[in-house]
C-alpha positions in Angstrom: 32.9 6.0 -6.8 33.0 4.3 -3.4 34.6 0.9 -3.3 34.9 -0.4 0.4 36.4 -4.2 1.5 34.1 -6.8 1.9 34.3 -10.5 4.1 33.4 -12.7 1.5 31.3 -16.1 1.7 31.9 -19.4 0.2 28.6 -20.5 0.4 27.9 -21.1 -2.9 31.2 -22.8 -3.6 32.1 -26.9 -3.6 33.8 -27.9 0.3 36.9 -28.0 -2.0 36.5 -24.3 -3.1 35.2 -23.4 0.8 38.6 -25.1 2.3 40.8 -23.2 -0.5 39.2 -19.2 -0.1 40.6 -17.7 2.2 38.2 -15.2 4.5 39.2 -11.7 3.2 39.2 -11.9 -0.2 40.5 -8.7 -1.4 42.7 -7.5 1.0 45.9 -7.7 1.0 48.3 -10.4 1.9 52.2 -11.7 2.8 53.5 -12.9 -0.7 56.2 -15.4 -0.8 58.7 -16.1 -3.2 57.2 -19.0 -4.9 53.8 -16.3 -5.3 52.0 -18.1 -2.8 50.5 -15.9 0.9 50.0 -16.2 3.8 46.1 -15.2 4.7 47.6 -14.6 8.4 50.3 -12.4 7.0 50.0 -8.5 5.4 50.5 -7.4 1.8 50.7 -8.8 -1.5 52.0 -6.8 -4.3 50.1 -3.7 -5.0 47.1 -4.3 -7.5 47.0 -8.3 -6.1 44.7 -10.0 -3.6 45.3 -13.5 -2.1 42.6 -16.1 -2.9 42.5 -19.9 -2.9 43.6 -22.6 -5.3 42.3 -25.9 -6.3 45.5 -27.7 -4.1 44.3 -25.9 -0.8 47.3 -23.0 -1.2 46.3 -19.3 -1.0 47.9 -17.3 -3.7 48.6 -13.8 -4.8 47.1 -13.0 -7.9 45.2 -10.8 -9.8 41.5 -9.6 -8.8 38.7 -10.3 -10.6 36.4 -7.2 -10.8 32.5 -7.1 -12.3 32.2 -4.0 -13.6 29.3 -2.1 -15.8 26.9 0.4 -15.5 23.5 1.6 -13.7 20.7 3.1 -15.7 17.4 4.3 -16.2 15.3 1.7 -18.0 13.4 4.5 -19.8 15.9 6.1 -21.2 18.7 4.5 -20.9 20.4 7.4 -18.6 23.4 7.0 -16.1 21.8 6.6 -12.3 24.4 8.4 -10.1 24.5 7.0 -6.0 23.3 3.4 -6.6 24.6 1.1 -4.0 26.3 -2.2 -6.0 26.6 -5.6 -4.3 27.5 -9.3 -5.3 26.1 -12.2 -3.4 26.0 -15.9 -3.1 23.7 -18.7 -4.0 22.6 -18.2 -0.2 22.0 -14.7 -0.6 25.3 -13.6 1.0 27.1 -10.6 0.2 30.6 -10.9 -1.1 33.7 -8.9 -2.8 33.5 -5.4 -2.6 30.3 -3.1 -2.4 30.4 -0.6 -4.8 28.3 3.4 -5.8 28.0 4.4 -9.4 29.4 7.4 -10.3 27.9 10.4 -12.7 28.1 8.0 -15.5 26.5 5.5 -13.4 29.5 2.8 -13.8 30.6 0.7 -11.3 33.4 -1.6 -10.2 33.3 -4.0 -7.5 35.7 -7.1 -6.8 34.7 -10.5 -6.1 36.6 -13.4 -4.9 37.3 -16.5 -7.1 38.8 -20.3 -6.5 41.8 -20.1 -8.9 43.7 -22.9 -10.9 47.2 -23.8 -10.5 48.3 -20.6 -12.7 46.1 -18.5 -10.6 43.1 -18.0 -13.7 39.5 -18.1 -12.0 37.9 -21.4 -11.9 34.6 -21.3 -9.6 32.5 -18.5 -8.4 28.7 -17.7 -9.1 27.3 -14.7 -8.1 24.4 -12.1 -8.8 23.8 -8.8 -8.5 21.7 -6.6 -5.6 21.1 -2.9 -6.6 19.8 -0.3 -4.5 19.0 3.6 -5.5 17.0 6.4 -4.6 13.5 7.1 -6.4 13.9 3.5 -8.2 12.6 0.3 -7.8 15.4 -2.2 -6.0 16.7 -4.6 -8.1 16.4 -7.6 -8.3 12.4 -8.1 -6.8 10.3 -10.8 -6.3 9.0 -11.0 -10.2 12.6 -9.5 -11.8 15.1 -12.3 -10.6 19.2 -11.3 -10.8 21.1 -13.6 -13.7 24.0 -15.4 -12.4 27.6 -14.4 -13.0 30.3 -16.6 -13.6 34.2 -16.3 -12.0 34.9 -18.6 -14.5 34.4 -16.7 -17.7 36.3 -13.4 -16.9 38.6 -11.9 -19.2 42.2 -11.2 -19.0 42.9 -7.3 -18.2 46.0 -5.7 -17.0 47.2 -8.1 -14.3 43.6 -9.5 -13.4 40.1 -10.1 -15.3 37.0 -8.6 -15.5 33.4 -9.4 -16.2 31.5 -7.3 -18.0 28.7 -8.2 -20.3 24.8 -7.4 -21.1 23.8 -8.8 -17.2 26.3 -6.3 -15.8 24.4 -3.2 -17.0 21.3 -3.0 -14.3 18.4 -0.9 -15.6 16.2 0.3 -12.7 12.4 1.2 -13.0 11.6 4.8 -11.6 9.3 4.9 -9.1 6.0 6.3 -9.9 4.3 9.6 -8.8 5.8 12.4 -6.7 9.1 11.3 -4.9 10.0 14.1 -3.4 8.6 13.7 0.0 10.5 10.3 0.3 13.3 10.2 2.4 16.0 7.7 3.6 17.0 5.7 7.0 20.6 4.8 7.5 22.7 3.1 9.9 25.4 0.3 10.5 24.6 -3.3 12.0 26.7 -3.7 15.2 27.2 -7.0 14.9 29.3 -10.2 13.5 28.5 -10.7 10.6 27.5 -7.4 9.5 27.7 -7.6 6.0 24.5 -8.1 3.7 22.0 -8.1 6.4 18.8 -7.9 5.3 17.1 -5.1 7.3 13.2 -3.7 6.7 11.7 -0.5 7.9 7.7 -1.1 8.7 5.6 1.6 9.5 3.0 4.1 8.0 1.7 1.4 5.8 4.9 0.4 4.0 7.4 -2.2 4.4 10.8 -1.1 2.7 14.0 -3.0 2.7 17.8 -2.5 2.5 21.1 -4.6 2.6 23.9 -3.8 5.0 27.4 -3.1 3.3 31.3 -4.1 3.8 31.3 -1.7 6.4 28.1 -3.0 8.0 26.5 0.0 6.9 22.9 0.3 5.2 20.3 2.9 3.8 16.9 1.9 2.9 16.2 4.4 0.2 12.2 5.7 -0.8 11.0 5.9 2.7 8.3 7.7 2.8 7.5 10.1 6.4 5.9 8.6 9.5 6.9 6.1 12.0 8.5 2.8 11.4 10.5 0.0 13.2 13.5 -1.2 11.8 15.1 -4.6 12.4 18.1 -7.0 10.3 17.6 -10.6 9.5 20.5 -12.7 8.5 20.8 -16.5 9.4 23.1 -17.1 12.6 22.8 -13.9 13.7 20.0 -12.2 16.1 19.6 -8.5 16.7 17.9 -6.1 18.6 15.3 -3.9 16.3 15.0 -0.5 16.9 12.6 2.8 16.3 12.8 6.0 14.5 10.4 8.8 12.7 11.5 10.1 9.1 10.4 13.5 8.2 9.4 14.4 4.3 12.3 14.1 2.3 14.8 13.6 5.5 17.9 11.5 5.7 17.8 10.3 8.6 20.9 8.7 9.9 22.6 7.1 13.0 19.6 4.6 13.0 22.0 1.4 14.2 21.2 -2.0 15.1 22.8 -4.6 17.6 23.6 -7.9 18.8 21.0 -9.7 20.7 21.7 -12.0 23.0 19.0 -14.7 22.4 19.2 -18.0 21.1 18.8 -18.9 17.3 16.0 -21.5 16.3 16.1 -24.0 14.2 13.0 -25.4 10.9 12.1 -28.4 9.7 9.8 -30.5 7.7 9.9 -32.6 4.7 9.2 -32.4 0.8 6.9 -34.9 -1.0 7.7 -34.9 -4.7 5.1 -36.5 -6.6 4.6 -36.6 -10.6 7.6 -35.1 -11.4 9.8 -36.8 -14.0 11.5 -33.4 -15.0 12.7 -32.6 -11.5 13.6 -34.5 -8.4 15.4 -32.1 -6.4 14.3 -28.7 -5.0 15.2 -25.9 -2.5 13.3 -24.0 0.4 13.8 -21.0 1.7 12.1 -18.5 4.4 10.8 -15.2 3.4 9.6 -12.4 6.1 5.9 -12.4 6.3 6.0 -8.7 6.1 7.0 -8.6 3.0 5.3 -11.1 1.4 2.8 -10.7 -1.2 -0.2 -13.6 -1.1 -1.1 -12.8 -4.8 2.5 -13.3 -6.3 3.4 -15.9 -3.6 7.2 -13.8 -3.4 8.9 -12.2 -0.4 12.6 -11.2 0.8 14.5 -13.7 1.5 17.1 -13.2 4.6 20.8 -14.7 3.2 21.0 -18.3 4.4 17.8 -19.2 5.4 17.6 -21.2 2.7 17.9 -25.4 2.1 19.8 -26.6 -1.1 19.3 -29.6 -2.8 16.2 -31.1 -1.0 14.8 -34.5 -2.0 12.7 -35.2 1.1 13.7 -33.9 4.8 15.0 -30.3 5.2 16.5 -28.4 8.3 17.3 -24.9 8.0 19.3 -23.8 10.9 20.4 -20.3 12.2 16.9 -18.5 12.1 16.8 -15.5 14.1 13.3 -14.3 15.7 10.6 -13.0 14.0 7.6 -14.6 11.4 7.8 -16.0 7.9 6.9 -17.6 5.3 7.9 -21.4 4.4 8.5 -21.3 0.6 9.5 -24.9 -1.2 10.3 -25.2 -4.7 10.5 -21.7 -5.0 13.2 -21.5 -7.9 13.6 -22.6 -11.4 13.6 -26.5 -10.5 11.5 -27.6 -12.5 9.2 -28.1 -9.9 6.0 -26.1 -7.9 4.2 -26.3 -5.2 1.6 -28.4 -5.4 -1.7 -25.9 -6.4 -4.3 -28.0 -5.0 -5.3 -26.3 -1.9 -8.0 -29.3 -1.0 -4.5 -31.9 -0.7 -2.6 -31.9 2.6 0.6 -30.5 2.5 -0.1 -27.7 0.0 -0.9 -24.7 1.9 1.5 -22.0 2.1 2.8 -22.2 5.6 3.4 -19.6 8.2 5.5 -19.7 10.9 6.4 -17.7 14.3 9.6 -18.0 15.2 10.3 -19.0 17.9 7.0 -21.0 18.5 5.1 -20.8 21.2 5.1 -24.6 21.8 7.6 -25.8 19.9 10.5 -22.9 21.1 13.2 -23.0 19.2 12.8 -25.8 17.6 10.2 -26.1 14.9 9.4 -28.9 12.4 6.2 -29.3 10.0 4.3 -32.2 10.9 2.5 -32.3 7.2 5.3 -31.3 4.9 4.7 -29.6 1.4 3.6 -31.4 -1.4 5.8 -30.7 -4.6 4.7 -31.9 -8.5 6.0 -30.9 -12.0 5.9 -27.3 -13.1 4.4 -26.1 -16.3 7.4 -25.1 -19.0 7.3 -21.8 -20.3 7.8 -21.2 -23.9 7.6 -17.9 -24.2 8.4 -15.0 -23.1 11.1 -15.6 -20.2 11.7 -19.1 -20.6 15.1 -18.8 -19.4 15.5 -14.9 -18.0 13.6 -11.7 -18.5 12.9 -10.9 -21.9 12.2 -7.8 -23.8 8.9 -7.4 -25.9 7.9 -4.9 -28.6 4.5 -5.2 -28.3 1.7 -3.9 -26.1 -0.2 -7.3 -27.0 2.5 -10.2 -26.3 1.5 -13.3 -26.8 2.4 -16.0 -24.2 3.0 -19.5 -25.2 3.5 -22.3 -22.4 3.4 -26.3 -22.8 0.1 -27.9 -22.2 -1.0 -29.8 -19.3 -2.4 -33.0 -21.2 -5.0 -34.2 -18.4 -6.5 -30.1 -18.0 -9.7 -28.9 -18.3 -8.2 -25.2 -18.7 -6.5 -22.7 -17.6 -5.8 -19.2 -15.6 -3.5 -17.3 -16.2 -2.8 -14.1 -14.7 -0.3 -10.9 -15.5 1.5 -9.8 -12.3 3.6 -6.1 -12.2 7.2 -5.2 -10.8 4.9 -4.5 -7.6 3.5 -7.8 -7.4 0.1 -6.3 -8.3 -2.0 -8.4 -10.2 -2.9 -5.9 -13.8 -4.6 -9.3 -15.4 -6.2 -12.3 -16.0 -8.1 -15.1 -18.1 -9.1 -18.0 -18.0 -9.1 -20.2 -21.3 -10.3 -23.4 -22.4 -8.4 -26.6 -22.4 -6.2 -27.4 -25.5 -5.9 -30.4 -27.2 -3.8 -31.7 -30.3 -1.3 -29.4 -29.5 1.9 -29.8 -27.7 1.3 -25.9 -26.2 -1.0 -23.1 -25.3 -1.0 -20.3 -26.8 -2.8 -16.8 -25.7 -2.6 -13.4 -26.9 -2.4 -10.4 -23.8 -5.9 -8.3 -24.0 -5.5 -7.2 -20.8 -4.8 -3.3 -19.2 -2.1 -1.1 -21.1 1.2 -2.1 -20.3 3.6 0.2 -19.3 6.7 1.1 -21.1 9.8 0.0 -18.8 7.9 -1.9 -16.2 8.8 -5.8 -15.6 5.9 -8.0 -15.6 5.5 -11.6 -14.9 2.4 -14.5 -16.4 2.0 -17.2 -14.3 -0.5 -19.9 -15.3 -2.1 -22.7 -13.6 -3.9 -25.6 -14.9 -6.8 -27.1 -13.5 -9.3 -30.1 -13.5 -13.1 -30.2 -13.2 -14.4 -32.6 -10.5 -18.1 -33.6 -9.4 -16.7 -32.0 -5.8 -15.9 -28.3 -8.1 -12.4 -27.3 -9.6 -9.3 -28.7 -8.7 -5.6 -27.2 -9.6 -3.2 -29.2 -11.2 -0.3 -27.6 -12.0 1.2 -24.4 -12.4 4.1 -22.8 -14.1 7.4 -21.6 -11.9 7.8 -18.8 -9.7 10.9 -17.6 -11.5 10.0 -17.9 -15.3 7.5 -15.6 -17.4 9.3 -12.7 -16.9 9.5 -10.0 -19.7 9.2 -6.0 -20.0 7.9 -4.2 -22.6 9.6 -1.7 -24.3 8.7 -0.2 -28.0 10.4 -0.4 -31.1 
């Protein structure tokens, strides 16, 4: 097993937590006799790493590790090689990256805001896995459960986490893999850690994650041509071209710094006939890889606004086109469905713009209302199901006329869909799948929307979240 250093980010942490970590979580530090460090000065005890406190001191104290296993969903076998990453609420990698070994476990260290006796107070983070011949996890329809600092366990000198969400199972890819190949390199560049980078050519659009080092492999590439570039907010750099042969490894494929100047986004959110949610999030995906049919695409770390109630600004964006996402996450709140109102359309942008330059700001905004609850299955987080013919159960829409709903793979293929009469004297919908044979170990999603008939044709109303609805089916 590989375990390398890695810079971590606060960015998911209070200011409080943000003023008290210090920037290399992990390494090693000066330790003083009272047990606090210096984060200028070298070496804390072996087995230690110096991390912030609630009063604003640094501290030597024991790490807090993740640690659990990578498998095959099928059959529950060790997946040996899988690259292992925490990140931030923003998408930002942090701790230590970490490769299963034969067993397929892994360990990898993540930094935490301690209390006054040095136990871990604050820290959410999620996981990012990466493997050759297997679906990357998490993807657009399989999101990554959170992690808490806070409820580690005591264990020789520091605490661990390790529960059900730290054992990853990864989908196999389907078909013949064994033309695909691999591109590696490093980002040249600070930051250089959990850069987003894509490979586009030959039809596909594949993506990887820089590590500690800066390095990255995108994995399951198959041969042709393709241009490779990074995306990470605050930071701009220079793409760069290279041919993979069947099955090679290609290596040495490096990106740098660009000197160009970063661009700014904004626009403002509208949320109407919400009562279950007033405050929402938007992020920027790369039009490459987004899919229209899902409405889901990679998100670079950062470019994303938190706690949005009406004007957002995302700032940092380096060049290149996207997708303007609002409401994306489980908020209780959508995007408005009703194409014929202004300020529902999903937006794309070129950054920068040709007329606006690095400046860009929405002139119509998007339009936000109240999502659809989901009942059943994936409520809350992915859920397993024993049957070929699950039913789905969602809250009803009191002012519908009916619904669609639709069954979306790990892919973001769309493998079904319905559409059912309105419901009434019932507080929810129920529907039983009928659609194509599900396959055993693949994640899918069922997203529904609700609409209205109108003398001027069919208008949406509402439609469940992007993040919910999530289940796999795997039999008894």
């Amino acid at each position: 097993m590989s375990i390398r250093p890695l810079t971590p980010r606060a960015g998911s942490l209070t200011l409080t937590a943000i003023l008290a970590l210090t920037l290399a979580a992990g390494c090693p530090r000066q330790q003083r006799n009272d047990g606090k460090c210096d984060p200028a000065s070298p070496a804390c005890p072996d087995g230690q790493v110096c991390e912030g406190a609630i009063d604003g001191s640094s501290r030597c104290v024991g790490p807090v590790v993740i640690r659990g296993r990578v498998i095959n969903i099928n059959d529950e076998s060790p997946v040996e090689g899988a690259i292992v990453q925490a990140v931030d609420i923003n998408g930002a990698a942090v701790g230590t990256t970490g490769v299963s070994a034969a067993d397929g476990s892994y360990e990898i260290t993540v930094p935490a805001l301690r209390d006054e006796n040095g136990n871990p107070l604050e820290g959410i983070y999620t996981l990012r896995v990466q493997a050759a011949k297997y679906i990357e996890f998490p993807t657009a329809i399989r999101p990554a459960l959170p992690l808490d600092a806070a409820t580690a366990t005591a264990e020789g000198g520091g605490w661990v986490i390790e529960n059900s969400l730290t054992t990853v199972a990864l989908i196999p890819l389907p078909g013949d893999t064994s033309s695909l190949g691999s591109i590696a390199g490093r980002v040249n560049a600070d930051p250089h850690a959990g850069v987003l980078v894509l490979a586009e050519g030959s039809g596909e659009v594949l993506t990887g994650f820089s590590d500690s080092d800066g390095d990255y492999v995108i994995f399951n590439v198959p041969p042709g041509s393709y241009t490779v570039q990074g995306y990470f907010a605050g930071l701009q750099l220079n793409g760069t071209n290279t041919t993979v042969a069947a099955g090679e490894s290609k290596t040495g494929v490096d990106l740098s710094q660009a000197d160009k100047p970063l661009s700014s986004v904004s626009g403002n959110v509208q949320i109407v006939n919400a009562p279950g949610g007033s405050v929402t999030s938007v992020i920027l995906a790369v039009e490459s890889t987004f899919v229209e049919a899902a409405g889901r695409g990679a998100v670079p770390p950062g470019l994303r606004a938190s706690n949005v109630t009406g004007a957002f600004t995302i700032a940092g964006v380096p060049d290149g086109r996207y997708v303007v996402l609002a409401a994306f996450e489980n908020d209780n709140l959508v995007r408005d469905p009703d194409l014929a109102i202004s300020g529902t359309d999903v937006v794309h942008i070129t950054v920068p713009d040709s007329v606006l330059g690095n400046m860009i700001t929405f002139s119509e905004g998007f339009k936000v209302t109240e999502a659809l609850n989901i009942v059943r299955p994936g409520a809350d987080q992915p859920e397993q199901v024993s049957t070929p013919t699950p039913t789905f159960e969602w809250e009803d829409d009191s002012s519908e006329d009916g619904y669609i709903l639709r069954v979306f793979d790990s892919f973001g293929n769309e493998v079904g869909s319905v559409e059912l009469p309105n419901v009434t004297g019932s507080a929810t919908v129920t529907h039983t799948y009928a659609g194509p044979a599900l396959e055993a170990g693949m994640f899918y999603q069922f997203r529904v929307t609700s609409f209205r008939d109108t003398n001027d044709g069919r208008s949406a109303i509402s439609q469940s979240e992007d993040l919910k609805g999530v289940f796999y089916y795997l039999a008894p």
